[in-house]
C-alpha positions, 0 to 999 in steps of 0.5 A: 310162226317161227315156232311151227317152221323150226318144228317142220324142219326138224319133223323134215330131219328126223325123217331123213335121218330115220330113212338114212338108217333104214336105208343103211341097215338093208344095203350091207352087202359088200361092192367093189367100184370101179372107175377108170381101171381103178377099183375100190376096196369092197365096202358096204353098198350104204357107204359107198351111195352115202359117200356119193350123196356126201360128195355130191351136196358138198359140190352142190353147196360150193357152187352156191357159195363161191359166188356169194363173195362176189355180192359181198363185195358188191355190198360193201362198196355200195355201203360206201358209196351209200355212206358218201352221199349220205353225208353229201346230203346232211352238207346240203341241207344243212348249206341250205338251212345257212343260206335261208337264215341268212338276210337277203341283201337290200341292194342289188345293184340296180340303179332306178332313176326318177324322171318324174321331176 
């Protein structure tokens, strides 16, 4: 099964590696951007959608990321604090295993009086 899903992503990526190269192969003509009275030099159009696509699965990917570090951390201190109560438990059973070892005392300090004689 692993074998068949590594086969399908990789089918996926020389998909779009192939239609990447197509799509830069048709799109050499020469643009200029402009952006807020700025303009670039003239490139290939492939570039410059590329350059767009690059950028805008970079931001995607760090909008992801960035809170990954919050769960982390999250993690870690309930790694902890699930580490504590385990040991919590190990001394409890373990008092517990003392405990009913232990013989239970005959007296209990109650005195019962015989009026029967």
């Amino acid at each position: 099964m692993r074998k068949i899903r590594r086969a399908f992503i990789a089918l996926i990526c020389l998909l779009l590696a192939v239609t990447v190269l197509f799509f830069t192969l048709e799109n050499k003509q020469q643009v200029e951007l402009g952006f807020l009275g700025h303009s670039s030099p003239s490139m290939p159009l492939a570039v410059a959608v590329l350059a767009g696509f690059v950028a805008g699965a970079f931001f995607a990917g760090l909008t992801f990321w960035l809170p990954l570090g919050h769960y982390k951390r999250k993690v870690a201190k309930q790694a902890k604090q699930l580490v504590l109560l385990q040991e919590q438990l190990a001394q409890a059973k373990e008092q517990q295993k003392t405990q009913a070892s232990e013989p239970k005392s005959q007296a209990t300090g109650v005195v019962v009086a015989d009026t029967a004689a």
